[in-house]
C-alpha positions in Angstrom: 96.3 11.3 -59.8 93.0 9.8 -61.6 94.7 9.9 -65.1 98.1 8.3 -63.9 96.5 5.5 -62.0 94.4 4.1 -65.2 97.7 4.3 -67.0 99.2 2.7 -64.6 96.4 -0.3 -64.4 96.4 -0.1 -68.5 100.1 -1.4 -68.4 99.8 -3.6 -65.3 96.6 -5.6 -67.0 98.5 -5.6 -70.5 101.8 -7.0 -68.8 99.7 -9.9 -67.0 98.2 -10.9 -69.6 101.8 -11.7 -71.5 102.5 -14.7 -69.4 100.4 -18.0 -68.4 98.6 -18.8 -65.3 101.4 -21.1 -65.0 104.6 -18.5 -65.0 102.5 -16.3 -63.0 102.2 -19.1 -60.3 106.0 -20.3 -60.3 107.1 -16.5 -60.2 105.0 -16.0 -57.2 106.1 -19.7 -55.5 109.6 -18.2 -56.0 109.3 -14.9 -54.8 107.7 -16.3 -51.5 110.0 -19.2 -51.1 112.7 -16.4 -51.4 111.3 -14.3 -48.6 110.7 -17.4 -46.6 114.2 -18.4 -46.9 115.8 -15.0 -46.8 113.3 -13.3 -43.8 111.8 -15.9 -42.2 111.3 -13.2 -39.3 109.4 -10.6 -41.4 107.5 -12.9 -43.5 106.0 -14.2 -40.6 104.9 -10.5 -40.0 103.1 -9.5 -43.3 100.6 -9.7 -45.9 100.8 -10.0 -49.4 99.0 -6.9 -51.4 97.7 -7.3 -55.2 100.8 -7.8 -57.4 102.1 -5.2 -60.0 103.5 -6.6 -63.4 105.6 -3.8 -66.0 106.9 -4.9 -68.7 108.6 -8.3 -68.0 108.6 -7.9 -64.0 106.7 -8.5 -61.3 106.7 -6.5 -58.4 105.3 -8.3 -55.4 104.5 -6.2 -52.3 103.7 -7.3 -48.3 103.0 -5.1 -45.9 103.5 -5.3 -42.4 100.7 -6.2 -40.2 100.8 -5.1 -36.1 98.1 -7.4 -34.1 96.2 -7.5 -37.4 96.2 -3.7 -37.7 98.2 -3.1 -41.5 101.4 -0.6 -41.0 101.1 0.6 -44.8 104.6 2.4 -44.6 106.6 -0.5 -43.5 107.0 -3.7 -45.3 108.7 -6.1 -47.7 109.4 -5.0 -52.1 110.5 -8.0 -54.5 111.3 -8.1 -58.3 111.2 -11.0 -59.9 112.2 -11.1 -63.7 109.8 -12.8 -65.9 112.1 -13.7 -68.7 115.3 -14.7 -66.5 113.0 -16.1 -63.6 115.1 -14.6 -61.9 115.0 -12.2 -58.4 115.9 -8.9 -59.4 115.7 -6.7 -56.4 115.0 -7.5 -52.9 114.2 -4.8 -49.8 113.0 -4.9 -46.2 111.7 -2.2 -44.4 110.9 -2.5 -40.6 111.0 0.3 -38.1 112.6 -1.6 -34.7 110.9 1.1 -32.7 109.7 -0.8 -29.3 107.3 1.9 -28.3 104.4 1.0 -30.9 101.1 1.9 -29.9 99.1 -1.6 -28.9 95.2 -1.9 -29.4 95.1 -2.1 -25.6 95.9 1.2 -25.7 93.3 2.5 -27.5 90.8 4.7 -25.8 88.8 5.9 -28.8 86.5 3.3 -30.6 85.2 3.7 -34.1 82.1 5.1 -33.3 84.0 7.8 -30.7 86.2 8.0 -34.1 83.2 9.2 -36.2 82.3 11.9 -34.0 85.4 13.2 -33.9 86.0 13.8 -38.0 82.5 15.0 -37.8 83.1 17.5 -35.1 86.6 18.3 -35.9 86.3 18.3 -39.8 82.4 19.2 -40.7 80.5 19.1 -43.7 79.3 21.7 -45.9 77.6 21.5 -49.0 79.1 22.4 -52.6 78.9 21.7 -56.1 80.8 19.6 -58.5 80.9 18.9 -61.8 82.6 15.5 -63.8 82.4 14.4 -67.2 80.8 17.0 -68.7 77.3 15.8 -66.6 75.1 18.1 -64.6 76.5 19.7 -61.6 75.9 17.5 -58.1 75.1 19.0 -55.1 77.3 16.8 -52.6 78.1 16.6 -48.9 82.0 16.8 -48.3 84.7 17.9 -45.5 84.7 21.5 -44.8 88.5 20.7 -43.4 89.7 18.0 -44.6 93.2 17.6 -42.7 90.8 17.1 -39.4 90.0 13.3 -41.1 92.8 11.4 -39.0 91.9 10.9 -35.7 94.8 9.2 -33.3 92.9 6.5 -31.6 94.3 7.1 -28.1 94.4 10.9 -27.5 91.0 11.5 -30.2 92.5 14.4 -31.4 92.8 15.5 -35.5 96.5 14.6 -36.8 98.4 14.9 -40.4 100.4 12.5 -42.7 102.7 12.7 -40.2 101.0 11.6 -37.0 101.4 15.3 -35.5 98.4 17.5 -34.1 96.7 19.5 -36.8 96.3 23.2 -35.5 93.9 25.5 -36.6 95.5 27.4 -38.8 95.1 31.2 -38.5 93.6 32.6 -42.0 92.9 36.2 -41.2 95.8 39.1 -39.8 94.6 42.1 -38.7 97.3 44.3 -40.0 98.0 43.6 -44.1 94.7 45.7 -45.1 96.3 47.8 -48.2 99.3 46.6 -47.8 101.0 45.2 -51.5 101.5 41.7 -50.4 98.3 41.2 -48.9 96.8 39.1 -51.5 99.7 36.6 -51.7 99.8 36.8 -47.7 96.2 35.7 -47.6 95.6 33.3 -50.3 98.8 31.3 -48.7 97.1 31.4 -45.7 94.2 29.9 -47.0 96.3 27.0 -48.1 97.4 26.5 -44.9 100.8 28.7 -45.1 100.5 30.8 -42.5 102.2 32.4 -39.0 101.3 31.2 -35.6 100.1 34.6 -35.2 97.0 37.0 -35.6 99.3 39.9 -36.6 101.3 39.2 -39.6 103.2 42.4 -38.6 104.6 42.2 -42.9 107.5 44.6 -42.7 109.5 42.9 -40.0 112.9 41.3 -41.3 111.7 37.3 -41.5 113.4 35.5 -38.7 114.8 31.9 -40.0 112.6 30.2 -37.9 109.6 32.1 -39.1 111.0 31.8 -42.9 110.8 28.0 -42.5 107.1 27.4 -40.6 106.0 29.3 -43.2 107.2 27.4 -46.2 106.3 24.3 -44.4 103.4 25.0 -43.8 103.9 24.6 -40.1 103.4 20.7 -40.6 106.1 19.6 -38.0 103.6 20.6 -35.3 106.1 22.8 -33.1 109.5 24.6 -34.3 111.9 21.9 -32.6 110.0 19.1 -34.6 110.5 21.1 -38.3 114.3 22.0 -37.2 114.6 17.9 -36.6 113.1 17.3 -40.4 114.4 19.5 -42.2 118.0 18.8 -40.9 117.3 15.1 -41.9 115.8 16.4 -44.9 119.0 18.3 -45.5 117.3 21.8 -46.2 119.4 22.8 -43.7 122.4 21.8 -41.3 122.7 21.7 -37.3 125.1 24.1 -37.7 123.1 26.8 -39.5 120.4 26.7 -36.7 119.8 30.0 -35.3 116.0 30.3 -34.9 116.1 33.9 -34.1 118.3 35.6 -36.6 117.3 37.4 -39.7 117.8 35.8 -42.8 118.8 37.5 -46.3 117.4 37.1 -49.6 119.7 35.0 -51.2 119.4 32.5 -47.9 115.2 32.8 -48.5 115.8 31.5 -52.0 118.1 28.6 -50.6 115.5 27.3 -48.6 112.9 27.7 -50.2 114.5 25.9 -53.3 116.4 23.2 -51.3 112.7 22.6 -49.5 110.9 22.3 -53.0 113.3 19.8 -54.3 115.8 21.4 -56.3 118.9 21.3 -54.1 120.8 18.8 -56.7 119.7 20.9 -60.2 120.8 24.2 -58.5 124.3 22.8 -57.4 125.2 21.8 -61.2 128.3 24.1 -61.9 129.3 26.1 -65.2 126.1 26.1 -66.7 124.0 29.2 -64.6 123.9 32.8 -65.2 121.6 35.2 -63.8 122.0 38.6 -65.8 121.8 40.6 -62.5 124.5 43.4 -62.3 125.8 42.1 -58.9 126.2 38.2 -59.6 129.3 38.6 -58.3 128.4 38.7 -54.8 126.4 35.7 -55.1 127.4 32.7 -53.3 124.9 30.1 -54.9 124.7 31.5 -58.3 122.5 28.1 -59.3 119.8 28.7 -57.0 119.3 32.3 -57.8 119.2 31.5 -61.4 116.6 29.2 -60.9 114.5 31.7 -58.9 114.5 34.2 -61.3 113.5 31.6 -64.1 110.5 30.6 -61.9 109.8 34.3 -61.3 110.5 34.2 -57.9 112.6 36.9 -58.1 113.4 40.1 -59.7 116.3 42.8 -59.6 115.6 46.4 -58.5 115.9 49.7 -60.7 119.5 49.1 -61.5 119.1 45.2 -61.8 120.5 44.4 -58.6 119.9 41.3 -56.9 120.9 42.1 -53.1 122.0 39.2 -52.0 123.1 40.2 -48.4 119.5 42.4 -47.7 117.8 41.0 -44.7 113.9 39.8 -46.6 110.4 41.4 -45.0 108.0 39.1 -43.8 106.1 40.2 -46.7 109.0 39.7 -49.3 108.6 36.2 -48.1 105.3 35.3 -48.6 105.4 36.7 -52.3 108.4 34.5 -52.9 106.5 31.4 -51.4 103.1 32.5 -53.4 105.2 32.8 -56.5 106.8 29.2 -56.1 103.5 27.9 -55.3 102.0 29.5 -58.2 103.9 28.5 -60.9 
């Protein structure tokens, strides 16, 4: 954020100014002659971005470049130790994918580019208020995930180069029903079914379970099973898009997707306090849900592992996470 990147440049512009135009220079000779030597192939296939000192290191960064086009997530990291002058770390990262899109291929100019966001993402008006000064009336993105465009098939696409789909934000049947204000304000975040019915009382099918805490980002259901079985929120062999899945498998997910598979796997050191913590298989992750208030016990403090979850049960445990 804002805050964390001044820091950031606070210490960076502190560190530099601890050595001499001098060290600066030789560190930098080194770190190239290094790369030169070391990946003669790749150096020949970046650029060098602004360096980054910390402390007593600098950090020197090249990014690829693809027929002058920069390929931000692939390129070359070096540490070089300003007290030692020494290398201190040294990594590569190329994707040897052959099937790289060319600028030969590319069907949409910049101008054909601009009429796209504008058409896809549109503009509405709001206010906004910083540093205490008078509100602005600005001009800004009514959708903002429509701002990628893919320069050969012009349509809107996310972080991860997949087709943004409109994401459906109204359900026709949750009116009174007690999760409707966690099913809709998750919807509004783009959390949502691939559905106009939200149909909240069905069991939650695992596939449905994970869209929705995904957000749907993967594009289609055989793309998120892919990522999140690389991701290792789940195995091949757990795959069963259709089945029901039970509470204490919701919480699994839903925690393992969210980053805490490691802390929920430390041993000897969880209770829960629910009368049946005997039947739980994953005592960490349930402990951890309850903390978050995620979840709760029923009348006689039960937890319930085994009980196949609502659709509706589901979102309030997503909202709940989300919330914290």
């Amino acid at each position: 954020n804002y805050s964390s990147d001044m820091y950031k440049n606070s210490l960076n512009e502190e560190s530099k100014k601890a050595y001499t135009e001098e060290q600066k220079a030789e560190a930098e000779n080194t770190i190239d002659g290094f790369v030169k030597a070391y990946a003669p192939t790749y150096y020949a296939q970046v650029r060098e971005n602004e360096d980054y000192y910390y402390d007593r290191h600098l950090s020197k960064n090249y990014t690829r470049v693809l027929e002058g086009i920069p390929y931000y997530s692939n390129g070359i990291t070096v540490s070089y130790d300003m007290e030692t002058c020494k290398i201190t770390s040294f990594s590569v990262n190329f994707d040897l994918m052959t099937n790289m899109v060319s600028k030969s291929e590319i069907k949409f100019d910049l101008n054909g580019a601009y009429d796209k966001v504008f058409e896809n993402a549109g503009l509405i008006k709001e206010y906004i208020v910083s540093g205490g000064e008078a509100p602005k009336l600005v001009y800004t993105l009514e959708k903002p995930d429509y701002m990628t465009i893919d320069a050969v098939t012009g349509k809107s696409v996310g972080w991860n180069g997949r087709e943004v789909r409109e994401k459906i934000t109204d359900y026709s049947d949750i009116s009174g029903h007690w999760a409707q204000e966690y099913i809709e304000r998750l919807a509004k975040v783009g959390y949502s079914v691939d559905s106009d019915k939200f149909r909240p009382d069905e069991a939650i099918t695992q596939k449905d379970f994970l869209w929705m805490i995904t957000g749907g980002g993967a594009g289609d259901a055989e793309r998120m099973y892919k990522d999140l079985i690389s991701q290792k929120v789940i195995d091949e062999d757990e795959k069963n898009p259709d089945a029901p899945i039970t509470k204490e498998q919701a919480v699994i997910y839903l925690m393992d997707w969210n980053g805490y598979k490691e802390v929920a796997n430390l041993e000897g050191i969880y209770v829960t306090g629910f009368s049946d913590e005997q039947e739980l298989n994953k005592i960490g992750y349930i402990a951890l849900a309850k903390g978050f208030g995620i979840v709760t016990g029923d009348t006689d403090n039960r937890f319930h592992p085994e009980k196949q979850i609502t659709r509706a049960e589901a979102a309030a445990m997503l909202y709940k996470l989300l919330d914290r």
